[in-house]
C-alpha positions in Angstrom: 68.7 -79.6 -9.7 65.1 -77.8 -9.6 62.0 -79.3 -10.2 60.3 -79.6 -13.1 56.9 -76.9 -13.0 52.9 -78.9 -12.8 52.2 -78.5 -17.0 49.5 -75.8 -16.9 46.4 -77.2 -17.4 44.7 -74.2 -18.9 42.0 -75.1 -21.0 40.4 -76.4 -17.9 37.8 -74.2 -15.9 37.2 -75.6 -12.4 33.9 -75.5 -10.9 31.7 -77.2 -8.2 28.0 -77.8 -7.7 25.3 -78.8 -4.9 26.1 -82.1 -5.6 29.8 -81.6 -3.5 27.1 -80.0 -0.8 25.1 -82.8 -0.5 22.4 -81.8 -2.4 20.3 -83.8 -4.8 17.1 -82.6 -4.7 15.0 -79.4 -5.3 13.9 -78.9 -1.6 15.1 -81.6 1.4 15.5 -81.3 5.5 19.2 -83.3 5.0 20.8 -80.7 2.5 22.1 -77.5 3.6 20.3 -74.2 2.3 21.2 -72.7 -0.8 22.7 -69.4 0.9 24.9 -71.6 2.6 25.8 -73.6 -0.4 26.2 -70.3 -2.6 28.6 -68.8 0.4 30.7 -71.8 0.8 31.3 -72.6 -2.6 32.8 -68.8 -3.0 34.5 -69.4 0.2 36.5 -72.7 -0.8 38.1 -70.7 -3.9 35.7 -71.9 -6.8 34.4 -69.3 -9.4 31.8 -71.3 -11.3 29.0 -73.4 -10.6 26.2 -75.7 -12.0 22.5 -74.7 -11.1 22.3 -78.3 -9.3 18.1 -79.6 -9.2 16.1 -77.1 -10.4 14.3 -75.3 -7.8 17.2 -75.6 -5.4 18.6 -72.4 -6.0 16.4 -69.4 -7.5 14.5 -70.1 -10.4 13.7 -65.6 -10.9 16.9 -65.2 -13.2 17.4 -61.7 -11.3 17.5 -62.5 -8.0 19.8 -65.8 -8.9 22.2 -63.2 -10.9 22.3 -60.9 -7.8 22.7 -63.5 -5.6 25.6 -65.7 -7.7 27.5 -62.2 -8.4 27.4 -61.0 -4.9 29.4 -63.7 -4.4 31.6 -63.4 -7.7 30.3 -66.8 -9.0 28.8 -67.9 -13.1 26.8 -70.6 -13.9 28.3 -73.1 -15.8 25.2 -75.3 -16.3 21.7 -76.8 -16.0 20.6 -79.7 -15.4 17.8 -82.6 -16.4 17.1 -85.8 -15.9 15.2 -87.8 -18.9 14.0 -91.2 -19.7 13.4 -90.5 -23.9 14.3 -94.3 -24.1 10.2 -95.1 -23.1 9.6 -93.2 -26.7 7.8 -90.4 -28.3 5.1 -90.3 -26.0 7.4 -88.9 -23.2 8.3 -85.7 -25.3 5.7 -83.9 -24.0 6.6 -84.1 -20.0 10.0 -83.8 -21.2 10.4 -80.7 -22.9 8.1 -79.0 -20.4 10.9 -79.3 -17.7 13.9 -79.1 -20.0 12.3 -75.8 -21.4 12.2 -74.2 -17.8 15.5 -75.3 -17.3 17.0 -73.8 -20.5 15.3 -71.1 -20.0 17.2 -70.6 -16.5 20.1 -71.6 -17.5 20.3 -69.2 -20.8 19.7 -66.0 -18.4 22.7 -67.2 -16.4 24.4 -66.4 -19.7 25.4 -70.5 -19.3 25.8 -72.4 -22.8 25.3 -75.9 -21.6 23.0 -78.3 -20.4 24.1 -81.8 -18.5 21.6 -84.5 -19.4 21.6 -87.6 -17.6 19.6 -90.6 -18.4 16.7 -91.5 -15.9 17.3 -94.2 -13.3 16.7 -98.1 -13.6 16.3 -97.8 -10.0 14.1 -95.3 -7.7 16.5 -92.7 -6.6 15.1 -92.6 -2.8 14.2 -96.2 -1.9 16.9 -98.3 -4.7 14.1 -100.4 -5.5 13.7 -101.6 -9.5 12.0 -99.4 -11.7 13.0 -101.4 -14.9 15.5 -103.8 -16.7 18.8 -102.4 -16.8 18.9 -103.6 -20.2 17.3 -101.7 -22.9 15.9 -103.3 -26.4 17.0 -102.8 -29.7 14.0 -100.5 -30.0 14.6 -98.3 -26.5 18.0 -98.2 -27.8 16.5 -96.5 -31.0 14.7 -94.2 -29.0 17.1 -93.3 -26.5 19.4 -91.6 -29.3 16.8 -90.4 -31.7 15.4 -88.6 -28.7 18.6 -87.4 -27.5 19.4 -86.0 -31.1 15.8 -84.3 -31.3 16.3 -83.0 -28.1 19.7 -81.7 -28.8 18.3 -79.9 -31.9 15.2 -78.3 -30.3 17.3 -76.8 -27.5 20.1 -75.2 -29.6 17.9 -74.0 -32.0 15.5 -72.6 -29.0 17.8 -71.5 -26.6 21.4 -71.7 -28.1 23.1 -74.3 -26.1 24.4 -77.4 -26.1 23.1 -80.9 -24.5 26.2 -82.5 -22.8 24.7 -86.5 -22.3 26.1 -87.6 -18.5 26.9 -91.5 -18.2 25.9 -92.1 -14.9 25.4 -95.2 -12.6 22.5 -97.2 -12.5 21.1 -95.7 -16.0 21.0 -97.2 -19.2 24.1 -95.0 -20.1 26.9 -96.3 -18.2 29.3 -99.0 -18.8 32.0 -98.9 -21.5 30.1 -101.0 -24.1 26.7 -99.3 -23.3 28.8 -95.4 -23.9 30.5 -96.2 -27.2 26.9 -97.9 -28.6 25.3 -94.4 -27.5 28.0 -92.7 -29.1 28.8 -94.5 -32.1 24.7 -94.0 -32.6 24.6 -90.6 -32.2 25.4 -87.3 -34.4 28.9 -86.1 -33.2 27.8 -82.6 -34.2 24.5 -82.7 -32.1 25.5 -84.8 -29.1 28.6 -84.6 -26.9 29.0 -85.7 -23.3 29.8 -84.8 -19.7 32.4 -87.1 -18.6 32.1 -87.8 -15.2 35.7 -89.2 -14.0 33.6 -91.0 -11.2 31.0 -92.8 -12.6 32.7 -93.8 -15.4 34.9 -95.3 -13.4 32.7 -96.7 -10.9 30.9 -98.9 -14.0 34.3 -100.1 -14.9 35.4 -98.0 -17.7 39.1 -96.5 -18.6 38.7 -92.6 -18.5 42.1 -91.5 -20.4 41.0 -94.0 -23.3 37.9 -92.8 -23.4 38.9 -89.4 -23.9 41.6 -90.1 -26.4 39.3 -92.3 -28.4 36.1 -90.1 -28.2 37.8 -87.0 -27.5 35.8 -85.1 -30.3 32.7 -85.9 -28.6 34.3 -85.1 -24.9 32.8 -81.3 -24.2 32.5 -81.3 -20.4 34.0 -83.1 -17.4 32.7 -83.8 -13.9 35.7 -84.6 -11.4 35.3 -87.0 -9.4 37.0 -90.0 -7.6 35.7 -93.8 -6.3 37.2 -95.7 -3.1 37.7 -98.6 -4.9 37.9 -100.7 -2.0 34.1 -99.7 -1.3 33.4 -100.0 -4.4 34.6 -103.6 -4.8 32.1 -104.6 -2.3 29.1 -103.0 -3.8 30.2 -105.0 -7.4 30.2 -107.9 -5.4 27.0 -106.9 -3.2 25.3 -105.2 -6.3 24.4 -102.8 -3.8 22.7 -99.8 -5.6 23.9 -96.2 -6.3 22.1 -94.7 -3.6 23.3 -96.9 -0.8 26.6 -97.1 -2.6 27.2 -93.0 -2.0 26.0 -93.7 1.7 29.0 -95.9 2.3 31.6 -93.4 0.9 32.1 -95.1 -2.5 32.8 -91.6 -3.9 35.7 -90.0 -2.2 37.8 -86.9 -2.1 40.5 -86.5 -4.7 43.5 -88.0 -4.1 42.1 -90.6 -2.8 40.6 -92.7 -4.8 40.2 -93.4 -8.6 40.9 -93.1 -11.4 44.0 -90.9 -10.7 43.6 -87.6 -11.6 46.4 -86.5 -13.2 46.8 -88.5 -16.2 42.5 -88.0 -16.8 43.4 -83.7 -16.8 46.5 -84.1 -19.0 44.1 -85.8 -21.4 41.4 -82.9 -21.3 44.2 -80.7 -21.6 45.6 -82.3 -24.9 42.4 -82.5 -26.4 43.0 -78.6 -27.1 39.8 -77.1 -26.5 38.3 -75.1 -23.5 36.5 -77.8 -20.9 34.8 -76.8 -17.4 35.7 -79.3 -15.2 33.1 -79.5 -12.1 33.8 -80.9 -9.2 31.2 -83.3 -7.8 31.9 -85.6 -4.9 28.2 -87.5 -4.2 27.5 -87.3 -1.3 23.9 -87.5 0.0 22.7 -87.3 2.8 25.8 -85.4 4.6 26.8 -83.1 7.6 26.0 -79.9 7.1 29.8 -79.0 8.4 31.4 -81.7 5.9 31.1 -80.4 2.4 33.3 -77.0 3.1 36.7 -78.6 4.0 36.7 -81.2 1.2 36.0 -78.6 -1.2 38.8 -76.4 0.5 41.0 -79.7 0.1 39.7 -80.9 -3.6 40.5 -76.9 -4.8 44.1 -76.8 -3.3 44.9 -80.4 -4.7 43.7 -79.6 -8.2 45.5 -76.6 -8.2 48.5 -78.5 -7.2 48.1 -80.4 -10.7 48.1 -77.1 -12.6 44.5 -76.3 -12.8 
């Protein structure tokens, strides 16, 4: 009797970024360099990448080129942070960083741009910036701005915003992703699923993705220990010392299972990169290599 082949999951492209390195800002004494990052990335058997903060790898689009194809390595995407939900008046500021990111990421010949929501919490110290909880009228703002903001940067640079529910933002639960959705133009604003913070808020990845799969147009990998994480519900510890303890976790051992979430990428029947991220900041600088060595060998064992 033979065994039955993995299903080929071929519409998936597997990357990795800084993030499975440890690295979560533009320039830090805990985070390994971005030569090392860059080399070890190759190394563990990945062929695309995300630019990570800006500034943390080379901002000059022909030295980053040299250096990413010395290595055979693309760039998958960019990424921003913004907080359009505080209204009109924080255009400004915002386009001036998401214009020098777009700019970056176009010359990488990249065609997206992840956009996470800015943090309730301050990302270094966990202490409260503001409600969790937006109004009726941030609410407004959050997906007018997100829809102007899609607009202006495919009509400026020609790619397309992929919105990143994330922990400890205003995007991020279930109910608070299908408002956002069910609020916003299908046709201007899709989203980067992240397999780990969805699940870490509490939400079903599979039925997200075959209820929303239309709006589905990138996927972060990533898995939660969910016996860490049942302590920081019941702590309400925040994100940052969350990641500290381990609460994100290697594929396969965590959630949600990863099989069943790439079968449902896969059916949706349209090219997806799938990055890898595991958070994981502040780290060893010897720790990021092997589980990226691991993560690539196990993902490849599910057909991607």
């Amino acid at each position: 009797m033979t065994t039955p082949a993995t299903p080929a999951l071929d519409r998936l492209r597997v990357g990795s970024a800084p993030d499975s390195w440890g690295v979560w800002f533009p320039d830090d004494p805990l985070q390994v360099p971005w030569q090392r990052f860059l080399d070890e990335v190759s190394q563990a058997g990945y062929a695309w990448i995300e630019l990570g903060p800006y500034g943390y790898l080379p901002t000059d689009p022909a030295r980053l080129t040299d250096e990413v194809q010395q290595r055979g390595l693309q760039v998958s995407a960019g990424t921003i942070f913004t907080a359009l939900h505080r209204g009109p008046d924080t255009w400004d500021e915002t386009w001036a960083h998401v214009a020098e990111v777009a700019e970056l990421t176009r010359a990488m010949q990249a065609e997206h741009l992840v956009v996470i929501p800015s943090f309730w919490r301050d990302d270094k110290t966990a202490e409260l910036i503001e409600p969790p909880e937006l109004t009726t009228e941030q609410w407004h703002h959050l997906t007018t701005g997100m829809e102007r903001l899609a607009r202006e940067v495919r009509e400026r640079y020609g790619l397309r915003i992929m919105v990143h529910p994330h922990a400890d933002t205003h995007i991020d639960t279930e109910e608070h992703v299908e408002r956002f959705l069910d609020a916003t133009d299908q046709d201007l604003v899709s989203l980067c699923l992240d397999t780990g913070h969805y699940a870490y808020c509490g939400g079903d990845n599979v039925k997200l993705i075959e209820t929303y799969g239309e709006r589905i147009g990138y996927l972060h990998l990533k898995q939660v220990d969910p016996d860490i994480l049942a302590d920081v519900v019941a702590k309400g510890t925040p994100f940052g010392p969350a990641v500290q303890q381990g609460v994100m976790c290697e594929p396969p051992l965590g959630v949600p299972a990863m099989e069943p979430v790439l079968t449902a990428a896969q059916q949706l029947g349209i090219d997806l990169f799938a990055i890898v991220e595991q958070d994981m900041y502040p780290c060893p600088p010897d720790q990021p290599l092997p589980i990226a060595e691991r993560t690539r060998r196990f993902l490849r064992s599910c057909g991607a």
